[in-house]
C-alpha positions in Angstrom: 4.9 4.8 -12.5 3.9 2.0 -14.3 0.2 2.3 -15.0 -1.1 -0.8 -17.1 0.0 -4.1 -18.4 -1.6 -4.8 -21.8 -1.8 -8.3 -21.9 -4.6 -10.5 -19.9 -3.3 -11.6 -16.3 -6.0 -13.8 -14.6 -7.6 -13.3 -11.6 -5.2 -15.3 -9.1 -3.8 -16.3 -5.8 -0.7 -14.8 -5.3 0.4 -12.8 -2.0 3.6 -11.9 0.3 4.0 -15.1 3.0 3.9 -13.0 6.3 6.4 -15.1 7.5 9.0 -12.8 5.1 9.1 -9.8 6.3 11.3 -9.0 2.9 7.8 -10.1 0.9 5.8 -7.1 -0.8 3.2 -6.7 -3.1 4.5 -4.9 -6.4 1.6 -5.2 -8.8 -2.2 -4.9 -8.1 -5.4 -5.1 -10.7 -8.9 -5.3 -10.5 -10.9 -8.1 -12.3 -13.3 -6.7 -15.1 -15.8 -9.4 -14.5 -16.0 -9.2 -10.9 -14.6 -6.1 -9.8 -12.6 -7.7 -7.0 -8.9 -6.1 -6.4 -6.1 -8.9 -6.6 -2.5 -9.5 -6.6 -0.5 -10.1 -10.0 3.5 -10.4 -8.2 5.1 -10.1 -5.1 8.7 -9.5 -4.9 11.1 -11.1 -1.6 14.2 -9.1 -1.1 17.4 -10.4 -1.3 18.9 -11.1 2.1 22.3 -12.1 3.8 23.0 -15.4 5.3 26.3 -16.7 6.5 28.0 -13.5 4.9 26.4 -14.2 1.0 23.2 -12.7 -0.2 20.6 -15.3 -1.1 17.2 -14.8 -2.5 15.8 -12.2 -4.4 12.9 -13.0 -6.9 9.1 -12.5 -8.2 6.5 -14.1 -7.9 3.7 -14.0 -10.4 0.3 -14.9 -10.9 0.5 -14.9 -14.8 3.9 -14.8 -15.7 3.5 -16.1 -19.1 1.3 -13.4 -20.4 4.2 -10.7 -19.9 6.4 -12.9 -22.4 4.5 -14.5 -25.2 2.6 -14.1 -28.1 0.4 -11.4 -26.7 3.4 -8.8 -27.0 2.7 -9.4 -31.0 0.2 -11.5 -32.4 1.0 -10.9 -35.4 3.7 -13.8 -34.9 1.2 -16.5 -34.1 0.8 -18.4 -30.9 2.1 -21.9 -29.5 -0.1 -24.9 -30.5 -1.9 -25.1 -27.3 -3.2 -21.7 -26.9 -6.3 -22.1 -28.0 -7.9 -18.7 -27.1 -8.3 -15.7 -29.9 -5.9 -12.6 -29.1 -6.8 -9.7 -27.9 -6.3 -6.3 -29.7 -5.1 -4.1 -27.3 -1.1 -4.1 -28.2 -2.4 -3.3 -32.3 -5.1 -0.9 -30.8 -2.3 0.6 -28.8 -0.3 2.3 -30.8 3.8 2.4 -30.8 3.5 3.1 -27.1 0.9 0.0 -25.9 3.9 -1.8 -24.8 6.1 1.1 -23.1 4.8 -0.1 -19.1 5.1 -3.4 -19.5 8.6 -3.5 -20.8 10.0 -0.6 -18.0 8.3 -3.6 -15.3 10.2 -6.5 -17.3 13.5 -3.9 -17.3 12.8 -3.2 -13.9 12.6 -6.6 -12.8 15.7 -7.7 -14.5 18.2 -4.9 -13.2 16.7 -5.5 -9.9 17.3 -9.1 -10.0 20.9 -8.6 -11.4 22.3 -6.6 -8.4 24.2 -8.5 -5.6 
């Protein structure tokens, strides 16, 4: 079980259209200002039409926090960011990372199978 991700995903907006019954929600958190539960990704099956399979993806609410700087800091961040890091990944220890990159390997091997 993946238990945390280390980085900083906003509170957002994202959920499973229940028009799809292939739609799920895959990853959950709970705001530390407010305390309010909310969606981070939501993953639609793949499914076949007209004898192909089509689809299969993730959505996220904060992609971009599971791929840049925050993984190491150390490496600087892109112009625009204009927020200081956070220390959790140094705090961490050799194994800070270990969740979120089984959820990135995850994602990719389960978006590589047709």
């Amino acid at each position: 079980m993946i238990e945390r991700f280390p980085a900083h995903p906003h509170e957002g907006d994202v959920g499973a259209p229940a028009s799809d019954p292939t739609a799920r929600v895959i990853v959950t958190g709970t705001s530390k200002a407010t305390r309010r539960p909310f969606n981070i990704a939501v993953a639609f099956e793949p499914v076949k039409r007209a004898g192909k399979t089509v689809g299969g993806g993730v959505a996220q609410s904060t992609f971009h926090h599971f791929c840049d700087y925050n993984w190491d800091t150390s490496a600087g961040c892109p112009s625009f960011v204009s927020e200081q890091p956070g220390g959790q990944i140094a705090a961490g220890g050799a194994h800070a990372l270990d969740d979120i990159k089984t959820y990135v390997g995850n994602i990719a091997r389960w978006l590589s199978i047709r």
